[in-house]
C-alpha positions, 0 to 999 in steps of 0.5 A: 500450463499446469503450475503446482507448489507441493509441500513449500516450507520456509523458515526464518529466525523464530518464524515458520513463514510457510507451512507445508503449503499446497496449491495449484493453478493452471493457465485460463483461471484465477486463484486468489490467494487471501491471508492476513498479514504475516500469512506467508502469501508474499514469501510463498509467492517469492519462493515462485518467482525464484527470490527466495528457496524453498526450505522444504517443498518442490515447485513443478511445471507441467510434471517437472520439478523447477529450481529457480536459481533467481527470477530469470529461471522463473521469468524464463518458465513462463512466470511474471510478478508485480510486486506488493513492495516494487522492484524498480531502479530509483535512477532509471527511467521507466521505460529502462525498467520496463525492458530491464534484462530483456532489453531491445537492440539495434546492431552493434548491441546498442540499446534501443531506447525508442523502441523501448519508449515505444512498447510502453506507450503502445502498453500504457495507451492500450490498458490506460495505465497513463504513465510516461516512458521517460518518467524517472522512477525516484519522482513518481508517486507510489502509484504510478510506480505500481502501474509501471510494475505491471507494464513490466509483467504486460511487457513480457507475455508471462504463462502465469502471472502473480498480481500482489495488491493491483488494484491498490491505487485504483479509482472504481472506473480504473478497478473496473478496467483493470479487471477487463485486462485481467479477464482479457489475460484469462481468455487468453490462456494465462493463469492468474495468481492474485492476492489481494485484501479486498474481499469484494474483489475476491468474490468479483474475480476469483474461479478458485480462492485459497486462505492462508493463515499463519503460513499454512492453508486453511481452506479454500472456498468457492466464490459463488457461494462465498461471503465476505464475511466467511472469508475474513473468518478464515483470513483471521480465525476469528469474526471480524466486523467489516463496518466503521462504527461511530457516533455523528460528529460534532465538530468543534474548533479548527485545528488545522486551517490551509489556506491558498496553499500551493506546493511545487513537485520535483519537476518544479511544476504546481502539484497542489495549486491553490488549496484551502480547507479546514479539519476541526476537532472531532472530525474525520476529513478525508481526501480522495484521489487517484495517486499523482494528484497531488495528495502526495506533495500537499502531506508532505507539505503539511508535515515540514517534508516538502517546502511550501511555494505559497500559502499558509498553513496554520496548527491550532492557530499557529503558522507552522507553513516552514516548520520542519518535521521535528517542530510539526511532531512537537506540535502534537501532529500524528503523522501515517506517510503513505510509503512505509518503507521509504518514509516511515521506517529505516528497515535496518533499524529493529523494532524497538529503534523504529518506535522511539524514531520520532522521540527519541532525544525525548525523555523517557527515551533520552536526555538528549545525550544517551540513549535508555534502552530499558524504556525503549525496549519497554515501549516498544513492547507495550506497542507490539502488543496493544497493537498485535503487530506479528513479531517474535521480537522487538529486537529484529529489523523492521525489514523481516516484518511483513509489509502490513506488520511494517504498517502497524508499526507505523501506526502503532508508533504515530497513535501511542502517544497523545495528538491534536491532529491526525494526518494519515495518507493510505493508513491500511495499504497493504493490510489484512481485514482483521488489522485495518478493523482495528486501524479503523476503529483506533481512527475513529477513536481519536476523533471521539478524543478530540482529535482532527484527523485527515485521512488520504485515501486512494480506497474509496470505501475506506473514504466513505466509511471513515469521513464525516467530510470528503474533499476530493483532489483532482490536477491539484484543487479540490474539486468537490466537497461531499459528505458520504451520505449525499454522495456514491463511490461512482460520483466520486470516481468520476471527479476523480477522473476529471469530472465537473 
């Protein structure tokens, strides 16, 4: 099967998204497909899958011209996706999403739910994607939402098959792994379309690589002879320094002190059993993990979002354990949620009211009573360009930005104001080499200005390149302190596996 996209081009309000692109794949190969946020690789690849229609441009298959009406004319020519932002029914169980449209019956047409369970154990068991079958999808962390998503693309046996972001929530072992399946798929005759931001992965997977760059292809390169460094200059259209550059840290008093925390997840289980650490000013701690163990409760603990079950959290000294998320942000705490859609912005909301969201019954925004647009919009402004999030407006909604100009956002809103501590849970997921440069080195800054900073992290060369400590939590504890120079990322992947 021989896929080729010829002169694809979309528009939207003040944005060309693609630019006359080219490519081309045939099934027994792997194209990775690079860009930096707002390229145009995540529409380009929903004007594949049938979500959106091309502008301008033809997808063919085989010499045929294809109109996708919607993904079931895409999945029907032989094309799977796993989406960068998921495509899952909150409500619904994982296997229900898994077989949602090519859904196993008994007769009379009832739905056959065993069977269904049972496809997607046989899956999850063969690829060690450890995910339960009768899971709801609304209580399960964002990765293991990510794994049901490929279970999905597993599950129907595509020709071709889009990988956006895979491996985002994968320690090294599991990355390893998953590259086996893909290999695996490859031998099989499937083509695999892959976009990803790691460049190491790039040069480790890739026959063929593809950059987009302000929604049109720069060029395309050969991974034996390719450097990560080249790469991202193409990605970027600049030099882009890969390392985190900072002083030694010279920790001073504690800022933020856990003790003995416990928190209970949705099911009424422990999810964080017994945690106690510290972050001082001037450091960088940083928390690594595989997603689902419980990373995700103990920062919405930390941040008034999730109640604490027991222990004592303390903020410069003062017992902020139930203290709403309001009273944690008066408290001078910078807060980066690890899903920016679902708690960090109101996609509806334009930019402008996404960046005074946290602030904005404060003066200079309000008095409590009525709004002041003009200082909004300006903030908002300032932020849009000290932050260079990509956006021909401060009045368009958050939901036509790209997912990494949706992160910037975030980010851009937490860091533009003065704090004490720096919570952060997957601070560059999803971003372009060029932008978590700069999300780094603001990082880094706010430590040197006296900040404490936690970073949650499920990158460990972002863990072992941003912190001066790393805690890693397994089953709820932490079970190793390591500092990264006495440390490897194979070490840590194994205590994050379980290891003792």
């Amino acid at each position: 099967m021989k896929l080729e996209l010829k002169g694809i081009t979309k528009r939207f309000p003040g944005v060309v998204a693609n630019d006359h692109v080219d490519l081309e794949i045939e099934t027994g190969e792997i194209l990775c497909l690079l860009g930096e946020n707002g390229a145009g690789k995540s529409t380009l690849m929903n004007i594949l899958y049938g979500l959106y229609s091309a502008d301008e441009g033809d997808i063919v298959i085989d010499g045929k011209v294809q109109n996708f009406a919607g993904p079931g004319d895409a999945i029907a020519a032989g094309i799977g996706m796993v989406h960068q932002h998921f495509m899952l029914v909150p409500v619904f169980t994982v296997a229900e999403n898994v077989v949602l449209g090519v859904e196993p019956m008994r007769s009379a047409g009832i739905l056959d739910l065993d069977e269904a369970r049972r496809d997607v154990e046989a899956i999850s068991n063969q690829y060690n994607l450890a995910v339960d079958p009768n899971a709801v999808i609304e209580e399960l962390p964002v990765g293991i939402q990510q794994r049901v998503e490929i279970i999905k693309v597993l599950f129907r046996d595509a020709e071709i098959l889009v990988f956006d972001e895979p491996t985002a929530v994968l320690t090294p072992q599991e990355v390893d792994e998953f590259f086996k399946i893909v290999d695996k798929l490859k031998q099989d005759g499937k083509g695999i379309i892959f976009i990803t931001h790691k460049l190491k992965e790039v040069l480790e997977i890739a026959d063929r690589i593809a950059v987009l760059r302000r929604g049109a292809v720069v060029g395309t390169a050969d991974p034996a002879t390719a450097t990560e460094s080249g790469l991202a200059e193409m990605m970027v259209g600049r030099p882009v320094d890969l390392m985190v550059h900072k002083a030694p840290s010279h920790p001073g008093e504690a800022v933020l002190s856990v003790s003995d925390l416990t928190v209970m997840n949705i099911q009424g289980r422990k999810a964080v059993d017994g945690v106690s650490f510290e972050v001082r000013r001037n450091e960088i701690v940083g928390i690594a993990g595989v997603q689902g163990n419980g990373q995700t409760e103990l920062v919405e603990a930390l941040t008034g979002l999730r109640e604490v079950a027991g222990g004592t959290v303390l903020i410069q000294g003062e017992d902020h354990t139930d203290s709403n998320p309001r009273q944690i942000h008066n408290a001078g705490v910078a807060h980066v949620p690890e899903d920016r859609q679902r708690s960090g912005l109101i996609l509806g909301f334009t930019l402008t009211e996404n960046f005074v969201l946290d602030s904005y019954h404060a003066v200079p925004f309000s008095e409590g009573i009525k709004m002041d647009w003009k200082a909004s919009r300006e903030e908002a402004n300032r932020l849009i360009e000290e932050f260079d999030v990509r956006t021909p407006s401060s009045e368009i909604p958050a939901s036509n930005l790209s997912g990494g100009n949706q992160q910037k956002v975030i980010v851009a809103r937490e860091f533009g104001r003065q704090v004490d501590l720096v919570i952060a849970s997957q601070p560059t997921r999803g971003v372009d080499v060029g932008s978590i440069e700069f999300i780094h080195e603001r990082i880094v800054s706010e430590r040197d200005a006296g900040s404490a900073v936690l970073i949650v992290s499920t990158e460990l060369d972002e863990v072992m390149a941003l912190s001066d400590r790393i805690l890693v939590m397994f089953d709820g504890r932490i079970v190793a302190e390591k500092r990264p120079e006495e440390t490897t990322n194979a070490e840590l992947g194994l205590y994050m596996a379980g290891a003792s």
